[in-house]
Residue frames as qw, qx, qy, qz and C-alpha x, y, z in Angstrom:
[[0.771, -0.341, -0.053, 0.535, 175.85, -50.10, 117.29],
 [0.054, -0.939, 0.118, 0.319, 177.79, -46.82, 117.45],
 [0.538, 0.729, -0.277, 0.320, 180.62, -45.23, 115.40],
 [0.131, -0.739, 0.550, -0.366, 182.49, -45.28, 118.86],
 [0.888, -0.132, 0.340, -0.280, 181.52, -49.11, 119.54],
 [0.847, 0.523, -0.077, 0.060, 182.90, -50.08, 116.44],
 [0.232, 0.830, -0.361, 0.358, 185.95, -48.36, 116.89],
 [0.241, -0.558, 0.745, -0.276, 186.98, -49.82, 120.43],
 [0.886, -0.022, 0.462, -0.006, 185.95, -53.55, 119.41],
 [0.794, 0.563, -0.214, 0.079, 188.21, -53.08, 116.43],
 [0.119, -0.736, 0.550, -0.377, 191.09, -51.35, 118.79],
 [0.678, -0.415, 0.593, -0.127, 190.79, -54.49, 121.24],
 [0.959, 0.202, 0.186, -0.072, 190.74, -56.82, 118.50],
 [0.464, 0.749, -0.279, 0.382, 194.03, -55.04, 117.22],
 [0.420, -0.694, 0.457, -0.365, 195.38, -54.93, 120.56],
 [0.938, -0.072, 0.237, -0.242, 194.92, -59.23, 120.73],
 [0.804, 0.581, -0.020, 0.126, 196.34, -59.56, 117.48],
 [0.227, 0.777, -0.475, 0.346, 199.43, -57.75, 118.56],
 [0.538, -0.582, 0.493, -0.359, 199.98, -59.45, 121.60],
 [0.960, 0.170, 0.217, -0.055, 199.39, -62.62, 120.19],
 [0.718, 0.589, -0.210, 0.307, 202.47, -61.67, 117.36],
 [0.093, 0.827, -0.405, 0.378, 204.31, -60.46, 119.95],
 [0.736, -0.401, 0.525, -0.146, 204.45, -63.48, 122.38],
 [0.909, 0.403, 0.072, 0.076, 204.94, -65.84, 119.05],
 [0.412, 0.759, -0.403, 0.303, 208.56, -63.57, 118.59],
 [0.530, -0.537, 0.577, -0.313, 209.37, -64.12, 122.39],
 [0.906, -0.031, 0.397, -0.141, 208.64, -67.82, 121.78],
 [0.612, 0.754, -0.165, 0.173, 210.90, -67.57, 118.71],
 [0.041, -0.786, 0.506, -0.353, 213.62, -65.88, 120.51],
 [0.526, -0.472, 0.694, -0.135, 213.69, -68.31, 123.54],
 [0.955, 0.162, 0.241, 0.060, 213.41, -71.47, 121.17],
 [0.536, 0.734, -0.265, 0.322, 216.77, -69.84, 119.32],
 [0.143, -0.692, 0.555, -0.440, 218.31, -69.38, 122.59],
 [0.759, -0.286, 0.527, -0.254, 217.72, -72.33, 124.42],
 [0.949, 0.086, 0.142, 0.269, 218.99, -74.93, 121.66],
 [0.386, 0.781, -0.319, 0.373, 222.21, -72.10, 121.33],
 [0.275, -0.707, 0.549, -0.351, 222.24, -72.46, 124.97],
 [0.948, -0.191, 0.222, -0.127, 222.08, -75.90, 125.07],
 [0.962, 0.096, 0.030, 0.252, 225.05, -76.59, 122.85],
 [0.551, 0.047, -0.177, 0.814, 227.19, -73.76, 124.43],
 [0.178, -0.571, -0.312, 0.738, 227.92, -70.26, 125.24],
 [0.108, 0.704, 0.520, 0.472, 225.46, -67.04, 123.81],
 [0.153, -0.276, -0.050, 0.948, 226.49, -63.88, 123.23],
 [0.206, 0.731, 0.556, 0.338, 223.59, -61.53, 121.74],
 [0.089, -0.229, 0.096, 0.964, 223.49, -57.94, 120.40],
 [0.216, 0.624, 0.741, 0.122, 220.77, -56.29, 119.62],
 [0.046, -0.112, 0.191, 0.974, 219.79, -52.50, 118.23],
 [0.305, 0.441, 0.844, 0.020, 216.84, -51.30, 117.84],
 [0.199, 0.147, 0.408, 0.879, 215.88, -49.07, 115.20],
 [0.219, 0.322, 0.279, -0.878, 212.80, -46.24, 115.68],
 [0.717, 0.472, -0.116, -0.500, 211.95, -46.00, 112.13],
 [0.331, 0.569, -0.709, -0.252, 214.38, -48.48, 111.02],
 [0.910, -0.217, -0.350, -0.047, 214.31, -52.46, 111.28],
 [0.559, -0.656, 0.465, -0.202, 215.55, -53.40, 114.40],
 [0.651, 0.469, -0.597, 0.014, 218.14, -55.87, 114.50],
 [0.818, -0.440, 0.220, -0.298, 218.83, -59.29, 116.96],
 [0.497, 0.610, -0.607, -0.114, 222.02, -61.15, 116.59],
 [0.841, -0.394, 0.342, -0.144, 222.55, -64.84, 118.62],
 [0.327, 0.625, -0.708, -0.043, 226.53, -66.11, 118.38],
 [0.841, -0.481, 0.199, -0.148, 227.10, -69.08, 119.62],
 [0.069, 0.807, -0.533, 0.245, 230.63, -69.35, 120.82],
 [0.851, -0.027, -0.435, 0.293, 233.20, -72.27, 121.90],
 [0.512, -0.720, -0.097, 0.458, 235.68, -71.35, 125.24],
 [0.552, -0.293, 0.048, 0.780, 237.91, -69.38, 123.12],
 [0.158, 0.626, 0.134, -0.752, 235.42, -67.02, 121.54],
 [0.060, -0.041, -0.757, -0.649, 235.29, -68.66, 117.82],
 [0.702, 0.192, 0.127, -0.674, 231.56, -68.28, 116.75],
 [0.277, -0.030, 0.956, -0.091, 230.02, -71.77, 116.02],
 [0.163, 0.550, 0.796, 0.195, 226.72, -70.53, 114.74],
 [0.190, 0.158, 0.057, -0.967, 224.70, -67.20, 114.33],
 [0.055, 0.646, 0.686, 0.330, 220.77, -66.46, 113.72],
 [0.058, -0.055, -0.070, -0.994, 219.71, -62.78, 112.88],
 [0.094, 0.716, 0.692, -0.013, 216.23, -61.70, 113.26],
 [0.048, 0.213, -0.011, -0.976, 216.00, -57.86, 111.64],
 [0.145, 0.470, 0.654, 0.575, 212.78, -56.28, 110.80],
 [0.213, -0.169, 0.070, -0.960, 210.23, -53.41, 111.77],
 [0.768, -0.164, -0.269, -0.558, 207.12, -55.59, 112.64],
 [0.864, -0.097, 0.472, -0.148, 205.84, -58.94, 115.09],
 [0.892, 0.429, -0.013, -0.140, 205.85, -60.24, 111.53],
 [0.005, -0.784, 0.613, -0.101, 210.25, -60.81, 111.90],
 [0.921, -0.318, 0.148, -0.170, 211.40, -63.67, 112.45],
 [0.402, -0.570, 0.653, 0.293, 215.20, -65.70, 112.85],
 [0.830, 0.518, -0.130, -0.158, 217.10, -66.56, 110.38],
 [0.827, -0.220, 0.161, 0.492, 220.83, -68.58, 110.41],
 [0.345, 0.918, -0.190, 0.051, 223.63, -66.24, 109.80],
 [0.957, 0.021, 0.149, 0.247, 226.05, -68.72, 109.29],
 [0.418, 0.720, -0.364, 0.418, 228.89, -65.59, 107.62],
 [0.144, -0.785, 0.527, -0.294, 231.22, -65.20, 110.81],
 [0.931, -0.323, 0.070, -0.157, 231.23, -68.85, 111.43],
 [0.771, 0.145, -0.089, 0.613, 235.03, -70.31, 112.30],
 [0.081, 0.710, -0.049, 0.697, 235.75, -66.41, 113.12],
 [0.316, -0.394, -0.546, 0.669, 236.68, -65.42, 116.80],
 [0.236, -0.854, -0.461, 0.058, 234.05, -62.61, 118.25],
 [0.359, -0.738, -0.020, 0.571, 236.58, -60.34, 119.21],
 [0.289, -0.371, 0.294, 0.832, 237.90, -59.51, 115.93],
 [0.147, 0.352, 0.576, 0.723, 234.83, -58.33, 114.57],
 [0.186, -0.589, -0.315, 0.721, 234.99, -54.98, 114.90],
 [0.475, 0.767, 0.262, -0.341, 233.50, -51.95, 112.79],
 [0.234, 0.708, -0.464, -0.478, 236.98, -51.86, 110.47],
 [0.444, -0.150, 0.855, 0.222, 236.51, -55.53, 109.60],
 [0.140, 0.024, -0.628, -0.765, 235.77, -56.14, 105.70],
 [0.164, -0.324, -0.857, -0.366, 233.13, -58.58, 105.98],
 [0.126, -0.548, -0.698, 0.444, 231.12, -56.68, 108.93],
 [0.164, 0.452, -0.236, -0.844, 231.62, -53.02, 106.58],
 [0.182, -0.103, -0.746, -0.633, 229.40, -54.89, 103.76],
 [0.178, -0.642, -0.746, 0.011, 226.36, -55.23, 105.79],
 [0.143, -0.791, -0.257, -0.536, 223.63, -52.68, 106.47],
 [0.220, 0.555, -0.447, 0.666, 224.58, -50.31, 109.58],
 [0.702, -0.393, 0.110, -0.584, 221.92, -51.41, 111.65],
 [0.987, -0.075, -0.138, 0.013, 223.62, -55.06, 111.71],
 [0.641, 0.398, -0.384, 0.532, 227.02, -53.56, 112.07],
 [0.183, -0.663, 0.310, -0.656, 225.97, -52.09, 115.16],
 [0.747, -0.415, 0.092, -0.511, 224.69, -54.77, 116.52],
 [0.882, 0.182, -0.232, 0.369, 227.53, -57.02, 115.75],
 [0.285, 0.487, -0.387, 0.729, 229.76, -54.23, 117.61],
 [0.615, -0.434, 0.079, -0.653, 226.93, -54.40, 120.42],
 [0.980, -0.188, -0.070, 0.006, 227.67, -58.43, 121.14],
 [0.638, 0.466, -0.326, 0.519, 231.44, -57.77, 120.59],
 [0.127, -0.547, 0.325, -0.761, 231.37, -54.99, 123.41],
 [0.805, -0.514, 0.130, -0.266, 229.06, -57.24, 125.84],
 [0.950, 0.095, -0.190, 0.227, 231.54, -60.15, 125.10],
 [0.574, 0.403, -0.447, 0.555, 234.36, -58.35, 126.46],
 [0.154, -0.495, 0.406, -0.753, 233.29, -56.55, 128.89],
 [0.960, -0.219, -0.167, -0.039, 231.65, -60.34, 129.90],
 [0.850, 0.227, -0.263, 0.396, 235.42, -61.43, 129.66],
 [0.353, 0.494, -0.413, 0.678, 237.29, -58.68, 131.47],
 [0.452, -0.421, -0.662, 0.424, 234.65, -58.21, 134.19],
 [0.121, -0.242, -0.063, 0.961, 233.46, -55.06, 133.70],
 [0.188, -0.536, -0.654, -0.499, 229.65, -55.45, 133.20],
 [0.242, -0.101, 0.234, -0.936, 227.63, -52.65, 134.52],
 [0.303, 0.386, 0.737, -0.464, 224.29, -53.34, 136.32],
 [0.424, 0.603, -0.115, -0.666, 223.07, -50.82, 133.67],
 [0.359, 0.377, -0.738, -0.430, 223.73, -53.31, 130.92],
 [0.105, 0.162, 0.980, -0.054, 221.84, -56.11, 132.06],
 [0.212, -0.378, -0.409, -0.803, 218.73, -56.12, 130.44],
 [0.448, 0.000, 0.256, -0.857, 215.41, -54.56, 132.69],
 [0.635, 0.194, 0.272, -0.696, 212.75, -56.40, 131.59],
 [0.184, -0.056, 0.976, 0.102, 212.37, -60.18, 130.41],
 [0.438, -0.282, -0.693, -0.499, 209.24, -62.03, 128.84],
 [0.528, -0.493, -0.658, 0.210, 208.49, -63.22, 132.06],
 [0.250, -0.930, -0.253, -0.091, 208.61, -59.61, 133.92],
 [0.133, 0.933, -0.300, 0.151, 211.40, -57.79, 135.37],
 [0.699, 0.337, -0.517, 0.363, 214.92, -59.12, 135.77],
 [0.528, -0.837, -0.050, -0.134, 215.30, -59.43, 139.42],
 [0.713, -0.301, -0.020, 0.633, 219.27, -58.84, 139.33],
 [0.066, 0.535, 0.121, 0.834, 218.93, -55.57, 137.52],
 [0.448, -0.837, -0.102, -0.298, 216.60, -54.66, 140.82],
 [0.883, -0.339, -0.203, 0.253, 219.05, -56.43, 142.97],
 [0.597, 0.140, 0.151, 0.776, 222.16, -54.66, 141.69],
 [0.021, -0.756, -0.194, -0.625, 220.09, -51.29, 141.63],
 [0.742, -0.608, -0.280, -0.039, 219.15, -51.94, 145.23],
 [0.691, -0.324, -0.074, 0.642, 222.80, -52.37, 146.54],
 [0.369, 0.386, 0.056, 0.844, 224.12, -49.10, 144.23],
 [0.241, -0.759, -0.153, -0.585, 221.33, -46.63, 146.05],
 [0.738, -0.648, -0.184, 0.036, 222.26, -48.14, 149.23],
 [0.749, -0.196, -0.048, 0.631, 225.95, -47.45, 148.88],
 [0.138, 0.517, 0.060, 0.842, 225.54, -43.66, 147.41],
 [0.421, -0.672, -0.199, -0.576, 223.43, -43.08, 150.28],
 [0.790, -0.310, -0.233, 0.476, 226.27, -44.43, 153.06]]
């Protein structure tokens, strides 16, 4: 067997391996979301980080915006995975912003992303979500109101 055989049955076998970790996180994610969504409303923020760990935050929120629960998932790798972040609980959403105490003690990559759910959450609340902000691309393939919403904008610049 070649030096170039070798090489692309390791590559695919890497390739698997990833995919595999990477559907497990999805499956992760929606199992966090779905019992958040089941016992209310879910706000998430998320950042992701190049070199840095990325960073996933799920609030779940009562009607007046008090968080109820949190789970964090930060790392650089598949290998991530939620955890409960139980600090903001009892704490309304809106007033943690970047000059609050307890959100300044964490690493910046979580303060962003805690300022990232804050920002969707209002701009949920006032009405003032941009197509652009809805996310592109699901597990399951592309989001077909992000096309929708594209769709209408090209058609009205082009009246």
């Amino acid at each position: 067997m070649s030096n170039l055989m070798r090489f692309g049955i390791i590559f695919f076998g890497a390739y698997l391996l990833q995919t595999f970790l990477t559907f497990r996180q999805i499956k992760a994610f929606n199992t966090v979301f779905s019992d958040f969504r089941k016992r209310g409303k879910v706000v998430t923020g998320r950042k992701s980080g190049r070199m840095i760990a990325g960073t996933v935050i799920l609030f779940l929120i009562d009607d007046e915006g008090v968080i109820l629960d949190g789970s964090m998932m930060q790392g650089v790798s598949v290998f991530a995975t939620f955890k409960p972040f139980a600090r903001f609980n009892g704490q309304h959403l809106i007033d943690l912003n970047s000059d609050h105490e307890d959100v300044k003690s964490l690493h910046k990559i979580t303060q962003r992303t805690i300022e990232n759910a804050r920002e969707l959450y209002v701009r949920f609340l006032t009405g003032t979500m941009e197509p652009e902000n809805y996310s592109r691309v699901t597990p399951y393939g592309i989001n077909l109101a992000y096309l929708k919403d594209r769709f209408k904008n090209k058609r009205q610049k082009s009246v």
